[in-house]
N, C-alpha and C positions, 0 to 999 in steps of 0.2 A: 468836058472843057468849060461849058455855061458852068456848072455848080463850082468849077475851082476859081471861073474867072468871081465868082460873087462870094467868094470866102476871103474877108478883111481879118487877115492874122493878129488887127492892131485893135480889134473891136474895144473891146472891154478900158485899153488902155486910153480911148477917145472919153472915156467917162473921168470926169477930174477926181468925185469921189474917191474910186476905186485907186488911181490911183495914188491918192493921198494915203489911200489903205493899205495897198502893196508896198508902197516907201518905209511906211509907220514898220509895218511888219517884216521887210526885208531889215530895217536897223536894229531892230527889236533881238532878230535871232540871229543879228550880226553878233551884238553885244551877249547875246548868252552862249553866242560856239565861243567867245574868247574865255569869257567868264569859268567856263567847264575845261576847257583846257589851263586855266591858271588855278584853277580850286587844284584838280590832279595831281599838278605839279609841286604846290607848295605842299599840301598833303603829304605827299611824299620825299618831300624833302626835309619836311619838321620830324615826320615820325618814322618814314622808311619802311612801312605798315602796308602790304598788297592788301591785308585784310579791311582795315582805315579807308583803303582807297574804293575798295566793293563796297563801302558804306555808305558811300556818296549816291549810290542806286538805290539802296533802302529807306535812307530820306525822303528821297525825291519821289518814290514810289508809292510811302506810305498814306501819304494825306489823298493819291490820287485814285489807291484805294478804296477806301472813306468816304471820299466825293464826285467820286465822276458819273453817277447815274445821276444822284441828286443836281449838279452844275449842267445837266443840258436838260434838267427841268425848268431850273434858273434862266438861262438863256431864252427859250420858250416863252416864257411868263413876262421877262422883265426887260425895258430896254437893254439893249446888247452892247451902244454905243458905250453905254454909261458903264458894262462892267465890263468893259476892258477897260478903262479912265481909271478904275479903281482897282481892278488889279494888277493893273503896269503900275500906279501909283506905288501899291504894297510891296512890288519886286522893287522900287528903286532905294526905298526905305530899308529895304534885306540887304541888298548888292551895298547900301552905304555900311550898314552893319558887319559885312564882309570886309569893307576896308577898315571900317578902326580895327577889328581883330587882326587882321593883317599887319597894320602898323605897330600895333602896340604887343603880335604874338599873343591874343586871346588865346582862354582854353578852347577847346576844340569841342567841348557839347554845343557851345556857344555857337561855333561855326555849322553844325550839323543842323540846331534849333533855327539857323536865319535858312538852312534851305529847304528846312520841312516850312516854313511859310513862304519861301518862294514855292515851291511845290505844289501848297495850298490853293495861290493866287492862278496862277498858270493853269491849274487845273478845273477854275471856274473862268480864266480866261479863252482856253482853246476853244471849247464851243461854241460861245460868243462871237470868236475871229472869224472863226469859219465859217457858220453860218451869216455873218453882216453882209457880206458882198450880195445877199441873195435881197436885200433890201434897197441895194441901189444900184444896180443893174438886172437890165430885162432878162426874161429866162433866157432869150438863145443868147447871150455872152457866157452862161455858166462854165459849160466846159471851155473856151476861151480864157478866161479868168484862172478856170482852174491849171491849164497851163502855163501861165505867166507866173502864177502864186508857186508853182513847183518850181519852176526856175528861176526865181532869185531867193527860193529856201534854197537851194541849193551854192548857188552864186554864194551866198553868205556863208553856209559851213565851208564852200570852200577858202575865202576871206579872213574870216573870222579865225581860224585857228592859226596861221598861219603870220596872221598880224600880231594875235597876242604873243604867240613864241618871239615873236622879233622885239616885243616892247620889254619882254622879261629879261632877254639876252640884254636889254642896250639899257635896262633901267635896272637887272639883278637885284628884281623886285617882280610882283606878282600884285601888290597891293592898289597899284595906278587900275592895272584890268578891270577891278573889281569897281570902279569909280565910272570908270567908261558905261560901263554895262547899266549903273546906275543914271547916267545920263543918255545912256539909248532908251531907255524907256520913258523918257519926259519929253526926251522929242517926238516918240511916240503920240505919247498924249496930245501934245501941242498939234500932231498934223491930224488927230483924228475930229478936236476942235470945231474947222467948217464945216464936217463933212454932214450932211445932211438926208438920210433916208427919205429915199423918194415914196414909200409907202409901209404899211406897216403892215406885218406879219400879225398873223390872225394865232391870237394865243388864249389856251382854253386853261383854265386851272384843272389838272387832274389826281382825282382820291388817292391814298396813298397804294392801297391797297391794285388801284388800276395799274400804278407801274409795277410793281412785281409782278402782275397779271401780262402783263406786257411783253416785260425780259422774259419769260417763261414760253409765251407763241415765238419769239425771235429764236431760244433757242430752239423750240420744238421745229421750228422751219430750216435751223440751222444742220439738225439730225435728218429729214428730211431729203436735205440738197447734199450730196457726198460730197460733190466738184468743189463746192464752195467750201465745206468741213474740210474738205482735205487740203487746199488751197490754203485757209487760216493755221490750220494744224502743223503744216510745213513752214509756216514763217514763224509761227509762235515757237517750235522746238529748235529752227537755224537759229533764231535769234537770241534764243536760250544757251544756247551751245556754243555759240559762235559770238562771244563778249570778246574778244582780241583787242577793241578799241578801249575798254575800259583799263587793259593794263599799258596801255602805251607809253605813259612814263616812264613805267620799269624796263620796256625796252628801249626804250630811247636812254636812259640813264645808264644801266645796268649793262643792256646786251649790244646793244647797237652803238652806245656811246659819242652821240651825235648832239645830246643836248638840248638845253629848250628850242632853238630855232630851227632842227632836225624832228625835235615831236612837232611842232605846227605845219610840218610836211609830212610827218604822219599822218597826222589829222586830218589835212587837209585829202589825203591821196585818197580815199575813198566818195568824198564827195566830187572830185572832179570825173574818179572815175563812172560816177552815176549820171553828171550832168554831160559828159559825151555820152553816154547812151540812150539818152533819154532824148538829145538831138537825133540820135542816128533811127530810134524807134518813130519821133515822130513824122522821117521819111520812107519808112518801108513800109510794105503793103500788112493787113492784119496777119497775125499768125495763122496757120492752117494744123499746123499739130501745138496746139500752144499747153496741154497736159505734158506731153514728154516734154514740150520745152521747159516748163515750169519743174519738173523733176530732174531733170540735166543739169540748170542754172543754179538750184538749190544745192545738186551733188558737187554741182563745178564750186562752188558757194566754201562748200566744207574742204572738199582737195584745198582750194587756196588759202585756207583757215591752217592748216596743216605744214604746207609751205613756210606758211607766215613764223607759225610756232617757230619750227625750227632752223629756220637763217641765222645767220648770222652778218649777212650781206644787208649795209642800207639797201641798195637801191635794187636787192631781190625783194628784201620787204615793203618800200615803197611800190614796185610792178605787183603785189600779191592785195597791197591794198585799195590800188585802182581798181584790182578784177575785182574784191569784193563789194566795190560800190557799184560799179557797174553790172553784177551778176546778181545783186541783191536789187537793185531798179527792175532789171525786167520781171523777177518774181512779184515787184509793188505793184507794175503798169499790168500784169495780166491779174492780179487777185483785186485790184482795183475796179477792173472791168470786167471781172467775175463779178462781182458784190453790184454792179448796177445791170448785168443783164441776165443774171439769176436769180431777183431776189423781185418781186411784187413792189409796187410804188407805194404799198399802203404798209410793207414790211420793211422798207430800206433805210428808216432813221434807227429802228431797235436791231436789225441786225449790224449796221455802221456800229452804235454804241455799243455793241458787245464784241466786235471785231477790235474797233479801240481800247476797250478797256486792256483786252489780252495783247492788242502791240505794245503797249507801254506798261502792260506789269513783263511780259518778257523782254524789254530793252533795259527797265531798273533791276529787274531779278538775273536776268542774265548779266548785269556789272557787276552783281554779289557774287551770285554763283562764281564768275571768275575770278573776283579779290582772294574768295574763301580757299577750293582751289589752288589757287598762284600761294596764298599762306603753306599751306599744307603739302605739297604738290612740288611747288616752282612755278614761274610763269609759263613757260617752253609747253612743260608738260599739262599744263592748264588748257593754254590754247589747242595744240594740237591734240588733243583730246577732247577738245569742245567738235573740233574738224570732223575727228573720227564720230563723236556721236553724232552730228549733223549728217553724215552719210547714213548709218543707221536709221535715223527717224527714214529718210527718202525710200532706202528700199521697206520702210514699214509701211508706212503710206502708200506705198505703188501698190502695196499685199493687201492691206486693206480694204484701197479704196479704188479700184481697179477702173471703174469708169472713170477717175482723174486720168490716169494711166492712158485709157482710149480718148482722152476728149480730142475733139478736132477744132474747128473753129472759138472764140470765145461766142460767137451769137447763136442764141437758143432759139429753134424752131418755134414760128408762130403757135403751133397746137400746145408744145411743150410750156411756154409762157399763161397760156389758158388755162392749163392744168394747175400751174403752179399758185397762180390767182387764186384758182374755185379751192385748192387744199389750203392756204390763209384764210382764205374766208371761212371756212368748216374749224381751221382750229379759231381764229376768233371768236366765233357762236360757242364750241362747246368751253373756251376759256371764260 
C-alpha cells in the first residue's frame, strides 16, 4: 500500500523537457503512419504492382542495413539533440520531395531514392531519440517515460492512418500527406529547440575493430541465453511471415473494397488493438507462465494472420487486425522484459542493438517478402500462408528451445543473474 501510495504515474511528465520530447516525437510518428499509408496507396494506384509495393520495405530497409551499428556509435559520441535537428531536417526535405513527385507524377526511382534518404536519416535518428530522455530525466523516471513514449507511439499509429485515409478520400489526392509529414517534422525540431540536457553522457571514442569485437560477445551471450534467442527468433520469423499490413491496400482496394477511408481503419485496427492491451497488461499481476504465454500469443498471432488472409468480411478483417496488434504487444512487453532481466547491465546496449537491428530488417524484409508473394501467389494466399509458417516457426522453437517452452516467471533468480554476469565477463576477457 505505502510503495503504490508513492508511485506518481505522471513522474516523467512533470519534467517539461521530456515532455517537449514526447510531443516532438508523438507528431513526428503521427506524420510518418500517415505518410506510409499514402505512399501504399498511391503506389498502388499508379502501378497496380503488389511487387512495387514490397519495395517500399527494401528501401527503407536498405540504408538501415548499412548503418545502424555505425548510427549508435554516432549517438554515443556526438550530441544527440543536434542529430535528431538534422535528421528530422533531411526527412522533411524527402517528405517535400515526395510531394512535388506526387503532384507533378514523378518517376518512381525518384520516389524510392527520397525514401532510401528518409531511411538514411531515421536510422541515425532513432538512437539518438531513444537514448536523449536518459539525459534529462533522473534514472528512476526511465521506466516511467518508457511507458508514456509507448503510448502515444501507439496513440499516433492509431491517428495517423486513419486521418490520412480521410484526407485522400476528401482531397482524392495523396500528395497534401506527404506535405503534412514534412511539416511534423519542423515542428519537431522547433519543440526540441528549449530543450536542454541536464547532464551529459559520458562518451568514449571506440577502435573500429572494438565494435565488431563487441557485436561478436552480444551475440555469443545471445547463443548462450536460449529464453531470450528463442524469444528474438519467434518475433523475427512472425514478423517475417506475418507482413499482412504491408498488402493492405490490395485488400482494401481489391478484396474488401472499402477504399482509402476503409484502409486507414485498417491500419489503424492493429494499433488500437495493442494500445488496449498494453492498458490491460499494465493492470494485471506479472506473468507466471509467461514461455507458454509467449508461444500461445505468437501461435494465436499466425491463426489470426490466416483468418485475415482469407475474409472477405470488412469487419471480420478489422476483429483479426485488432488481435494482431494486441497479440503481437504481449510478445513485445514479455521479450522486452526478457532482454532487461536476462541480459547483464554491461551486455544490454549490444544485445538491444542486435535485437534492433533484426526487428527492423524483419518488419522491411517481411513487406518484401509479402509484395513478392502477393506478385506471384495473390495476396490471400500470401498472407495466409505467412499465418501457416508463423505457426511452424512456434512449434519449431518450442522443439528447440524447450527451456522457453518451461519458462515461468520473467525474473531470473538471484544466483542465475550471477552466473550470467561472471559468463560476460569470461567472454569479454577471452574476446
Amino acid at each position: 500500500m505505502t510503495i503504490a501510495s508513492q508511485h506518481d504515474p505522471y513522474q516523467s511528465l512533470r519534467v517539461r523537457d521530456f515532455r517537449l520530447l514526447l510531443l516532438g516525437n508523438s507528431i513526428a510518428t503521427f506524420g510518418e503512419q500517415m505518410l506510409t499509408l499514402a505512399l501504399g496507396w498511391e503506389l498502388y494506384l499508379r502501378t497496380g504492382s503488389a511487387f512495387l509495393l514490397g519495395m517500399v520495405g527494401l528501401a527503407e530497409i536498405f540504408p538501415a542495413l548499412l548503418f545502424s551499428l555505425y548510427a549508435g556509435q554516432v549517438a554515443d559520441r556526438y550530441n544527440r539533440k543536434r542529430i535528431i535537428v538534422v535528421t528530422q531536417l533531411i526527412v522533411a526535405l524527402a517528405s517535400l520531395g515526395l510531394t512535388a513527385l506526387s503532384y507533378w507524377q514523378g518517376p518512381l526511382i525518384l520516389i524510392y531514392g527520397c525514401l532510401v534518404v528518409m531511411g538514411a536519416a531515421m536510422t541515425f535518428n532513432t538512437p539518438a531519440a531513444t537514448t536523449l530522455p536518459a539525459s534529462i530525466l533522473p534514472e528512476e523516471a526511465f521506466e516511467n517515460a518508457a511507458t508514456w513514449s509507448s503510448s502515444s507511439w501507439q496513440l499516433a499509429t492509431v491517428i495517423g492512418p486513419a486521418a490520412a485515409g480521410a484526407i485522400i478520400a476528401l482531397m482524392n489526392s495523396a500528395t497534401f500527406v506527404y506535405t503534412l509529414n514534412a511539416l511534423a517534422s519542423l515542428v519537431f525540431v522547433l519543440l526540441l529547440i528549449p530543450i536542454k540536457p541536464t547532464r551529459t553522457v559520458i562518451r568514449q571514442a571506440t577502435e573500429e575493430r572494438s565494435t565488431w569485437r563487441s557485436i561478436g560477445e552480444g551475440m555469443s551471450f545471445l547463443r548462450r541465453t536460449p529464453v531470450l534467442l528463442g524469444a528474438i527468433t519467434l518475433d523475427l520469423f512472425a514478423v517475417l511471415f506475418g507482413g499482412a499490413t504491408t498488402l493492405l491496400p490490395i485488400f482494401a482496394t481489391d478484396i474488401l473494397h472499402v477504399g482509402a477511408a476503409g484502409l486507414g481503419w485498417l491500419r489503424a485496427a492493429p494499433s488500437i488493438g495493442a494500445l488496449l492491451v498494453a492498458l490491460t497488461l499494465a493492470h494485471r499481476p506479472p506473468f507466471q507462465r509467461a514461455g507458454r504465454t509467449l508461444l500461445l500469443v505468437v501461435a494465436g498471432f499466425g491463426v489470426a494472420t490466416i483468418i485475415f488472409g482469407v475474409s472477405r468480411s470488412f469487419w471480420l478483417s478489422l476483429v483479426m487486425l485488432f488481435a494482431l496488434g494486441g497479440l503481437d504487444n504481449v510478445s513485445v512487453v514479455i521479450r522486452s522484459t526478457l532482454a532487461l532481466t536476462r541480459t547483464p547491465d554491461e551486455m544490454r546496449g549490444r544485445v538491444a542493438a542486435i535485437n534492433g537491428l533484426f526487428v527492423n530488417a524483419s518488419n522491411q524484409l517481411g513487406g518484401f517478402e509479402s509484395g513478392l508473394t502477393a506478385q506471384l501467389l495473390g495476396p490471400a494466399v500470401s498472407v495466409a500462408g505467412g499465418g501457416v509458417g508463423t505457426i511452424i516457426v512456434v512449434l519449431a522453437v518450442a522443439l528447440v528451445w524447450p527451456e522457453l517452452r518451461r519458462m515461468g516467471t520473467l525474473r531470473v533468480a538471484p544466483e542465475s543473474t550471477e552466473l550470467a554476469e561472471l559468463e560476460a565477463a569470461q567472454a569479454s576477457k577471452s574476446g
